[in-house]
VEXDO-378985 format. One record per residue (C-alpha): z, y, x; chain; residue number from 1; residue in one letter. Coordinates in pm, whole numbers, plus 50000, padded with zeros to 5 digits. Layout:
N
     Z     Y     X c   k r
     Z     Y     X A NUM a
...
//
This chain:
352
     Z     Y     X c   k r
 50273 48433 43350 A   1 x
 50016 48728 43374 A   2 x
 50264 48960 43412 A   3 x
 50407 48810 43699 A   4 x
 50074 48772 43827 A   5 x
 50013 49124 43787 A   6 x
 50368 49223 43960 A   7 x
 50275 49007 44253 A   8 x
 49920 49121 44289 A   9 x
 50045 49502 44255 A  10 x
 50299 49434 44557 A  11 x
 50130 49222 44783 A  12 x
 50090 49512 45041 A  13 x
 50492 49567 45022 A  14 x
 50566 49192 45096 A  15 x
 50322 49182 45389 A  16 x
 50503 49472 45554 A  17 x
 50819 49306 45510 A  18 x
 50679 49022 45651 A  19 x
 50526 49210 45942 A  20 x
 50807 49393 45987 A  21 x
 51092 49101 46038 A  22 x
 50830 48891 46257 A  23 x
 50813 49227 46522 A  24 x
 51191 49302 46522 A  25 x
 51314 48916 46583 A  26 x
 50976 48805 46751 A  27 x
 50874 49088 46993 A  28 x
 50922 49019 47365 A  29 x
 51173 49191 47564 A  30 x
 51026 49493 47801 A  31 x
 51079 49438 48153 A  32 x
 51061 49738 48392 A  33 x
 50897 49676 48695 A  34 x
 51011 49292 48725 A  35 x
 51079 49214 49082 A  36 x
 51011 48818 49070 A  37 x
 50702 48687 48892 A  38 x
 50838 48523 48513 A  39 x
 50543 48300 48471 A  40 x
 50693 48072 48780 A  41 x
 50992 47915 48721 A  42 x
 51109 47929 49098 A  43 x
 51112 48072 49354 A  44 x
 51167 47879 49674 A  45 x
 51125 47793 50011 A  46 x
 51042 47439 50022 A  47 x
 50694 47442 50155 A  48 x
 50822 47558 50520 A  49 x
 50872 47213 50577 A  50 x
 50536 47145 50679 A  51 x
 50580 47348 50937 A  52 x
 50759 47143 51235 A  53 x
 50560 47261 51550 A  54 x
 50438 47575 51655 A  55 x
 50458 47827 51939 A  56 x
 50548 48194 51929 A  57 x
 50280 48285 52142 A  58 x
 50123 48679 52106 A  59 x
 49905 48895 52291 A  60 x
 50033 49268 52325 A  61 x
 49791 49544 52408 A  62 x
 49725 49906 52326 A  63 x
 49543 50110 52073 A  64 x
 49501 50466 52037 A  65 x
 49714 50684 51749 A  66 x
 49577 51004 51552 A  67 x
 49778 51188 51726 A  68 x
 49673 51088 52068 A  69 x
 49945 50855 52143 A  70 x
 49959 50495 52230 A  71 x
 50004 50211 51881 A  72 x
 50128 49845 52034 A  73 x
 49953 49581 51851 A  74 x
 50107 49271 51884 A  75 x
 49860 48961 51790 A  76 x
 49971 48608 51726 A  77 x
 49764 48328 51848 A  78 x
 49559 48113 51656 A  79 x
 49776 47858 51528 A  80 x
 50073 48060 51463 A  81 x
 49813 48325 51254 A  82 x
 49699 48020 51027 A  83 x
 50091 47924 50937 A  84 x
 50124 48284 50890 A  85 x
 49843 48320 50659 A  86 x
 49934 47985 50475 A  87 x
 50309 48137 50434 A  88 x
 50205 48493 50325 A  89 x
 50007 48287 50039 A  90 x
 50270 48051 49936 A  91 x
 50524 48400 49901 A  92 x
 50246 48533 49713 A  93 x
 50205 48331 49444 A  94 x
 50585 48320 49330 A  95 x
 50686 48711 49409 A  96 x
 50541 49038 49243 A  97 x
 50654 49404 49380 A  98 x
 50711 49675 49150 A  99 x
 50428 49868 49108 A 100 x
 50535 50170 49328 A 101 x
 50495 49961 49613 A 102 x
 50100 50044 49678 A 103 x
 50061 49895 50061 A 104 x
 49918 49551 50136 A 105 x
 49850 49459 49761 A 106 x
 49523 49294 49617 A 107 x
 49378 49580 49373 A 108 x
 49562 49874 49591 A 109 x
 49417 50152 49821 A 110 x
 49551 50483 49928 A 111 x
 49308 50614 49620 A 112 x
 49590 50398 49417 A 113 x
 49872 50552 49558 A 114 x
 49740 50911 49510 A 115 x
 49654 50901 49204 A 116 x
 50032 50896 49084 A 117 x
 50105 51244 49215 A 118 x
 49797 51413 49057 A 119 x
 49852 51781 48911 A 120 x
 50229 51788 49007 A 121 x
 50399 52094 49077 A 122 x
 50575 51982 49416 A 123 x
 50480 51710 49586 A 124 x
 50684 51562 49913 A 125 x
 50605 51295 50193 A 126 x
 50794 51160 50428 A 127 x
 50692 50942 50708 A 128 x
 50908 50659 50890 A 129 x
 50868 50610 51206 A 130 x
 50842 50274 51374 A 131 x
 50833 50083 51039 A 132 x
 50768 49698 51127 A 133 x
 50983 49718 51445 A 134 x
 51219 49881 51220 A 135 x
 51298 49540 51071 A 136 x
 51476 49367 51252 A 137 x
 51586 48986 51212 A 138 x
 51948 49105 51048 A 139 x
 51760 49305 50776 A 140 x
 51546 49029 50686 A 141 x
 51836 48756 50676 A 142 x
 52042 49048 50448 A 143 x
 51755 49091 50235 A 144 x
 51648 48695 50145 A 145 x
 52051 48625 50135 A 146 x
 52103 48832 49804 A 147 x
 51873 48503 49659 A 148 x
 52143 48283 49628 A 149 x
 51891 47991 49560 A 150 x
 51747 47987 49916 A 151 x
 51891 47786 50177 A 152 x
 52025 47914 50502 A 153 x
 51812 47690 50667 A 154 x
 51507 47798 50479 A 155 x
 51573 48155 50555 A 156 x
 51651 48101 50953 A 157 x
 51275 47929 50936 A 158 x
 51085 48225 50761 A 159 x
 51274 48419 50983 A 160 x
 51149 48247 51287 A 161 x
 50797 48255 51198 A 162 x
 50758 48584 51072 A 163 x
 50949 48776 51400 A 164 x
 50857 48869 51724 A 165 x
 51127 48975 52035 A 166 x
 51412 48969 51698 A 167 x
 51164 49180 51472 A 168 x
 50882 49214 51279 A 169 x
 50530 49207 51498 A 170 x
 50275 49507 51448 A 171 x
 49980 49267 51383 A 172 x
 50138 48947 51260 A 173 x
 49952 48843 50867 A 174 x
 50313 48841 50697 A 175 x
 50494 49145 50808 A 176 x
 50342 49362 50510 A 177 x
 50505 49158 50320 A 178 x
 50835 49119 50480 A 179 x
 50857 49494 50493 A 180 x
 50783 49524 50141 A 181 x
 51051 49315 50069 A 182 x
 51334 49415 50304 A 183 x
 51229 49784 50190 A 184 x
 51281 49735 49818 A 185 x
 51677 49812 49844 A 186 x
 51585 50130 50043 A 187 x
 51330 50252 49768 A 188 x
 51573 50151 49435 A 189 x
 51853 50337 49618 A 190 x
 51571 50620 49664 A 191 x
 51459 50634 49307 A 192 x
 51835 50647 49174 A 193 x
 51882 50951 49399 A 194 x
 51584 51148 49293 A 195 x
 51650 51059 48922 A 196 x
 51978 51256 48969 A 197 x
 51726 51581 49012 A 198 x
 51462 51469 48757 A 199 x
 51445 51203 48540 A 200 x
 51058 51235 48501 A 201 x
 50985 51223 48897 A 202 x
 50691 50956 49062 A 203 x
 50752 50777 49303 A 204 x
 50510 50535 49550 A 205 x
 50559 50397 49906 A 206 x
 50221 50333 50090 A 207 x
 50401 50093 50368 A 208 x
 50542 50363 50618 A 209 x
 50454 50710 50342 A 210 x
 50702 50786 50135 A 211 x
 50585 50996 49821 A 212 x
 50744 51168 49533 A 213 x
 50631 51450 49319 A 214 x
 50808 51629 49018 A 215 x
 50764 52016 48761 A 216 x
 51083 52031 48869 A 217 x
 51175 52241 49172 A 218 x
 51500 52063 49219 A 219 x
 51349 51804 49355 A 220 x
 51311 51900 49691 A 221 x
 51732 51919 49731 A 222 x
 51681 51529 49787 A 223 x
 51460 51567 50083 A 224 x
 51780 51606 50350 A 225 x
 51980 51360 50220 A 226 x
 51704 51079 50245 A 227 x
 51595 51206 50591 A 228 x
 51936 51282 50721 A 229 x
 52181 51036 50563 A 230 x
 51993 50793 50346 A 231 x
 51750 50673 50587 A 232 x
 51972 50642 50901 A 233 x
 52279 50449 50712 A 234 x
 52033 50119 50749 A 235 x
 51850 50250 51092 A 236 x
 51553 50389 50990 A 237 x
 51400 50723 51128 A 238 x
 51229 50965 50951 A 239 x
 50948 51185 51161 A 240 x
 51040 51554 51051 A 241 x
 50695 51675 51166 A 242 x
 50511 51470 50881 A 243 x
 50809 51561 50623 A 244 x
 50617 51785 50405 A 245 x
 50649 51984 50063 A 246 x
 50314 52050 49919 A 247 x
 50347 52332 49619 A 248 x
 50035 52351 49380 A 249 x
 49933 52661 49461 A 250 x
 49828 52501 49830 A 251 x
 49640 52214 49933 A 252 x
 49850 51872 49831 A 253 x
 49781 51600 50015 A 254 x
 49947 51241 49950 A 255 x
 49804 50958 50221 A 256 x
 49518 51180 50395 A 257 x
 49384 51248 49983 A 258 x
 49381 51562 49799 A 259 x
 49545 51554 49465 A 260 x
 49554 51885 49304 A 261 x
 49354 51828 49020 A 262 x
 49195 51468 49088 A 263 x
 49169 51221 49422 A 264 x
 48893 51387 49656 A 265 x
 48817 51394 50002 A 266 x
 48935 51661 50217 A 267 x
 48714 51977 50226 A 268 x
 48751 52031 50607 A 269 x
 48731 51640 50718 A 270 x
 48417 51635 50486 A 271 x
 48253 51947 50660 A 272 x
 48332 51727 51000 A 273 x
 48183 51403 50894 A 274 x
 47847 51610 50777 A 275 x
 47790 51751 51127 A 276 x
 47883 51445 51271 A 277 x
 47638 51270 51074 A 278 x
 47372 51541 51140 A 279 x
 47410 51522 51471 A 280 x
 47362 51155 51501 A 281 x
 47057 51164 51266 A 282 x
 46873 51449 51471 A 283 x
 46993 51329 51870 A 284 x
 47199 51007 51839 A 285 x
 47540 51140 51947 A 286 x
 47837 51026 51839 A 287 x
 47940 50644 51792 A 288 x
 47769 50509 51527 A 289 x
 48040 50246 51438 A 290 x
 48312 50575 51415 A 291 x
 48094 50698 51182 A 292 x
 48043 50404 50963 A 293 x
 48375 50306 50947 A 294 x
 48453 50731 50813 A 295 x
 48150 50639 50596 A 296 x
 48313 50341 50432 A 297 x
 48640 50541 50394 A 298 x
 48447 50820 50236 A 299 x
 48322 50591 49934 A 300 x
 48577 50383 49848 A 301 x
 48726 50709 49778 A 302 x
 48548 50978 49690 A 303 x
 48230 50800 49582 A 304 x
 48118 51198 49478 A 305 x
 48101 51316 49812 A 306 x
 47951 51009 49929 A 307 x
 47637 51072 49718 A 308 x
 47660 51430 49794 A 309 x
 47593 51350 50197 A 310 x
 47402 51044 50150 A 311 x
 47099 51246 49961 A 312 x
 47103 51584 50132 A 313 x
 46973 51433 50456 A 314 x
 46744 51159 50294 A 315 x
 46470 51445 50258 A 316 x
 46436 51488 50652 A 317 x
 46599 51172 50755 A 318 x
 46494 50893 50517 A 319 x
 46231 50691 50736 A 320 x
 46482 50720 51057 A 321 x
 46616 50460 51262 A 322 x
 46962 50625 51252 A 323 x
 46925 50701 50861 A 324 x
 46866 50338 50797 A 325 x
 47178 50232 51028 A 326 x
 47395 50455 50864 A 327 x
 47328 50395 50510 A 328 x
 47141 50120 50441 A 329 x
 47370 49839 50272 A 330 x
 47468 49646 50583 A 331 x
 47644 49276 50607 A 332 x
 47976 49312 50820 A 333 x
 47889 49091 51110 A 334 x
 48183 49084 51329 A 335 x
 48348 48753 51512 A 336 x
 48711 48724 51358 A 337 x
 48856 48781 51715 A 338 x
 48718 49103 51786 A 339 x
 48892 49442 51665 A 340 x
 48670 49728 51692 A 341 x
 48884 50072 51754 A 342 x
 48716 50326 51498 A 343 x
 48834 50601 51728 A 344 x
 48671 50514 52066 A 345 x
 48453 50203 51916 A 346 x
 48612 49996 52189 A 347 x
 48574 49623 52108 A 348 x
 48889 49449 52203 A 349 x
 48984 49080 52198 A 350 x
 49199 48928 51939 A 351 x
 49311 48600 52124 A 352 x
//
């Protein structure tokens, strides 16, 4: 008996790593790559549009300025239609997930998010689509929640009809994010198979309308014409060749207005703007204080650094100003839910 006690004591380690051993082969959980549906709910339906019996399609349409001087339509549900909207964009919410290159319109996602995928790549590419939400039209949505064999025509032909304005999606409407997000998934796997013909180790990430991919391998860039030229316009969408560009890392690389080079920063130029527009509104008030704010707010929530940076090197002179204190003093957002303020002009324009 002791010398089986012996034996047993001498090769307890062995038997615990043959224990260990068959409990992580038959045991361990199966990886899942990007999972498109959310496994902790068991379905995924569209029941709870029944609620929904009467409403109006009633929006307002007006006009907002574009960076690049041109006219954006913004096209605003009313009140009642908004509040289904909201309630529907929750209920999809809850039972759907989107891989994780899809950074636009996602709790816990910026454009800091989406850049920091592409830092210290050798070639990095955007691409820009233009017209995205009235891209998608009523057909693509329909095509898109068919391939879910478990929804209901009916069902469908409802979301559909809430989520659509003039037989596509509406600029300003609470749920066409998401609708994009999801009638753009089939465009970004067909995307990703492409590019992984060129490189197997390439990034990808889609900020709503900003395509972005970055690779060490040159090759890469032999995908850019066939997205722009034949991918893209198979299922009607557009690409804008002036914002198709291929950043090289010996040159500034930019991914969603962000350099990326060797970490997420502000741009250099852009910065040297917002300084003398800040100075300038310190020493004699010019400039729209709201336009700056709102670059202000941009400025830290991504490039904290640079924040701090401005934010001190005036306090000396400026600290016991008027303007100082409205600029970056920790302020409560008052604003009236109706009201859109343009950060361009500072215009204040009504909602409903």
């Amino acid at each position: 008996m002791s010398e089986i006690a012996k034996i047993s004591i001498e090769n307890w380690g062995i038997i615990i790593l043959i224990i260990w051993l068959i409990v992580f082969f038959l045991i361990k959980p199966k990886n899942k790559k990007n999972p498109l549906f959310n496994t902790n709910k068991k379905t995924f339906n569209l029941k709870f549009l029944q609620k929904y019996s009467t409403y109006t399609k009633n929006y307002r349409e007006f006009h907002i300025p574009k960076r690049d001087w041109t006219q954006r339509l913004i096209e605003t549900p009313n009140e009642k239609l908004k509040n289904i909207q909201k309630d529907v964009l929750i209920n999809l919410d809850r039972n759907f997930i989107f891989p994780s290159y899809v950074t636009a319109f996602r709790k816990g996602n910026w454009v800091k998010n989406n850049a920091q995928k592409h830092i210290g790549k050798k070639i990095i590419i955007n691409i820009d689509i233009k017209d995205y939400f009235h891209s998608i039209t009523e057909d693509k949505i329909k095509e898109a929640l068919s391939s879910y064999k478990w929804l209901l025509p009916e069902e469908i032909g409802k979301l559909v009809d809430i989520t659509t304005y003039k037989w596509r999606l509406a600029q300003w409407a609470p749920t066409s994010p998401f609708i994009a997000n999801l009638v753009f998934l089939w465009i970004d796997t067909m995307i990703i198979k492409l590019l992984k013909k060129y490189d197997t180790k390439v990034w990808y990430s889609r900020y709503a309308d900003d395509i972005t991919f970055s690779s060490d391998n040159p090759r890469i860039q032999n995908a850019i014409r066939i997205i722009t030229d034949s991918l893209l316009p198979k299922y009607w969408y557009t690409a804008k060749k002036k914002k198709t560009c291929i950043y090289r890392s010996h040159t500034k690389q930019l991914v969603t207005w962000l350099v990326v080079n060797k970490r997420v920063s502000y741009p250099r130029n852009k910065y040297m703007t917002l300084r003398a527009m800040v100075y300038n509104f310190l020493k004699n008030g010019d400039w729209d204080k709201n336009k700056i704010k709102w670059y202000l707010s941009f400025l830290k929530s991504v490039d904290s650094e640079k924040y701090n940076k401005l934010k001190f090197y005036y306090k000396r002179e400026f600290k016991f100003t008027n303007n100082y204190e409205l600029l970056f003093k920790k302020w409560k957002k008052k604003y009236k839910r109706w009201n859109f303020i343009n950060p361009r002009t500072g215009e204040k324009v009504s909602m409903f």
